[in-house]
N, C-alpha and C positions, 0 to 999 in steps of 0.2 A: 452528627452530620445532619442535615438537612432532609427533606422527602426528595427520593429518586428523581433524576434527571427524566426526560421524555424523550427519546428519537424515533425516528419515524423511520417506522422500517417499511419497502415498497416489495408489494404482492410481484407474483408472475405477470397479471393483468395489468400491472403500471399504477395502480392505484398505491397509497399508501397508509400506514395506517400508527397513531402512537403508540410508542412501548417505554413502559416506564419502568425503567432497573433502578436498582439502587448501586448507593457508591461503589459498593464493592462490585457488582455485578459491570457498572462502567468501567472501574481501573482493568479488569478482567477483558472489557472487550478494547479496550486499549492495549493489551498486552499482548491479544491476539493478535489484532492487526499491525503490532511492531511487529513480531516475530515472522509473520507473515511478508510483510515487505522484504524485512531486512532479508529473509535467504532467497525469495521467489529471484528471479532472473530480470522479471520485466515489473513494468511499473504498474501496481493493482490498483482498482477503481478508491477513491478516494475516499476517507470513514471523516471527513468534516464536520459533519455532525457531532462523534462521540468527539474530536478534537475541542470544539465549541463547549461541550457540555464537561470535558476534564477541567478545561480552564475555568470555569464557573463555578466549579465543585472543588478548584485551588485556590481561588478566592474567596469561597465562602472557610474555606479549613482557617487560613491566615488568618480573616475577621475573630474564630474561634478562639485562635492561640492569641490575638490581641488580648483577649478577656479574661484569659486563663491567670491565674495567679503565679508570679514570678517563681522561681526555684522549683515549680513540680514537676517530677520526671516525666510524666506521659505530656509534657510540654517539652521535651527531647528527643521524646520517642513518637510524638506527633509531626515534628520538625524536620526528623530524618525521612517518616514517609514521604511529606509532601517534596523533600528534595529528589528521593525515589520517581514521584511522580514526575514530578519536572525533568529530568535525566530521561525515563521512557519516550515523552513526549517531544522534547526535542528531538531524541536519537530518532524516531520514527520522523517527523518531518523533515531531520538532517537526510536520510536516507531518501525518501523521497525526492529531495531537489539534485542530488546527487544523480539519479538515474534522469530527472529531466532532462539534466543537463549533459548525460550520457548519451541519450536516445532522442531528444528532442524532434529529430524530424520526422520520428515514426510517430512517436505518440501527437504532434498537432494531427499529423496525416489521420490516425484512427481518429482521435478526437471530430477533424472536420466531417469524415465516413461514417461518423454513429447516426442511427436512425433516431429518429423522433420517441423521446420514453426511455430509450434506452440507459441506464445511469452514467456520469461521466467518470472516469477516470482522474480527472482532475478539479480542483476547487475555482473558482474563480480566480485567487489569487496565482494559484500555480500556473494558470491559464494565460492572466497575463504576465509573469516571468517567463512563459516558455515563449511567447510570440516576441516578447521583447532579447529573449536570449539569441534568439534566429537571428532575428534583426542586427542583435550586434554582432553577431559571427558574422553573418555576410556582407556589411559594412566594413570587417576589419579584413575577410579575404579582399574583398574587391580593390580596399585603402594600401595593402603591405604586398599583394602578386599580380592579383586578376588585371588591372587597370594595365600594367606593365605586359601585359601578354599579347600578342596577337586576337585583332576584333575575335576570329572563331573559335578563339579557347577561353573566352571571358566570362561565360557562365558555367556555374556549379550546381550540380545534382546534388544535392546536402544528402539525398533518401537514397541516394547511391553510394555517398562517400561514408556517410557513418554506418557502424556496424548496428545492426536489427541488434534486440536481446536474443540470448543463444536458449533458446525452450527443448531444445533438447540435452539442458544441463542437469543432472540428479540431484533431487533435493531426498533429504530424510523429512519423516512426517510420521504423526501420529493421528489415529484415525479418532472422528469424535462420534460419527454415526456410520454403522456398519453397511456396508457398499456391495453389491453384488455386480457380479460379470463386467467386472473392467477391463478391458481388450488393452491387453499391453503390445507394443509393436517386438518382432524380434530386434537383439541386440549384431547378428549378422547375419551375411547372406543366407544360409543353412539353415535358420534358424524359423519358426514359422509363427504369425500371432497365436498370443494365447490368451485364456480369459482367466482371471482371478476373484475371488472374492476377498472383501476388506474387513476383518474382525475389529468391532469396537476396542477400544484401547490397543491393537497392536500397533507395531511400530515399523516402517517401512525405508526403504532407499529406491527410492524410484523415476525415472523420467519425469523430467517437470510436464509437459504439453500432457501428458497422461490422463494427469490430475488437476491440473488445471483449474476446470469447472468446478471439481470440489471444491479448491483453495476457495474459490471465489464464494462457497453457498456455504461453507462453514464445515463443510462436512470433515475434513483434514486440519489440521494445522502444522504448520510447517516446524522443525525444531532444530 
């Protein structure tokens, strides 16, 4: 394979700065951020970058096996990975448009609400499918009910009718760096906060909104 991809990873301070992994170390953080999407609840900030640099690291594999000599097996067993690879990638961006398209009018709403620096949750392109997905939903309520209703019920609350993602759903998770005093809420009235600590490699069932922040800094992955 080729010398390691470069993405640019962004400080606390908004600045950013290059990180160059090698192939393996990108299929890996590909792998993270499926597993990551696919159980979280809501829709996580967007890894476009590592997406950008897998696809370039599938096209340079292909260019490889062009060259390779017909009949040799690790031209089989090269073939299967990049099918591997393709499968993760898709299923992570299938997943993704799938909760767009679930939540759509929270996530423009957070979207339009992010402060300046802040990273976005979505790509440009997902950015404009979700504005164009509003658009056609409110075109087809207003075209198939709303129009047929009384003037004062012909506008729709989209951020009222669809459901938020449910962040107080349980995800399992495995810890990648060890977390101290994590204030878990009680699970009933009786019940009262408590604090925990997070052992490196242990493995947990826990409140999503909990951990949240971890999901998001690397600290957990979800499984």
């Amino acid at each position: 394979m080729a010398e390691g991809p470069e993405l640019r990873e962004r400080d606390s301070d908004g600045s950013s700065e290059e990180l160059v992994l090698t192939p393996a170390q990108l299929i890996r953080s590909l792998e993270q951020a499926w597993l990551n999407e696919k159980f979280a609840p809501e829709l996580l900030e967007s890894k476009s970058e590592i997406v950008e640099c897998v696809m370039e690291q599938l096209d340079h594999m292909e260019s490889n096996l062009k060259r390779a000599k017909h009949g040799d097996l690790k031209v089989s067993i090269h073939r299967m990975e990049i099918e591997r690879i393709r499968y993760v990638l898709s299923s992570y961006l299938r997943c993704r448009l799938v909760k767009i398209e679930k939540f759509f009018p929270h996530i423009l709403e957070k979207e339009k609400s992010r402060v300046e620096g802040e990273p976005s949750i979505l790509s440009p392109e997902e950015f404009a499918f979700a504005k164009e997905y509003m658009a056609n939903t409110e075109t087809y309520l207003k075209n198939v009910a709303l129009k047929h209703m009384p003037p004062n019920l012909q506008k729709v609350d989209l951020l009222r009718l669809v459901p938020k993602p449910n962040l107080d759903s349980f995800v399992f998770l495995r810890v990648q760096e060890r977390q101290e005093n994590i204030l878990v809420e009680p699970e009933t009235d009786e019940q009262r906060e408590y604090v925990i600590d997070l052992e490196e490699g242990s493995q947990h069932l826990i409140r999503y909104k909990t951990i949240a922040p971890l999901v998001a800094s690397g600290a957990v992955q979800l499984i």
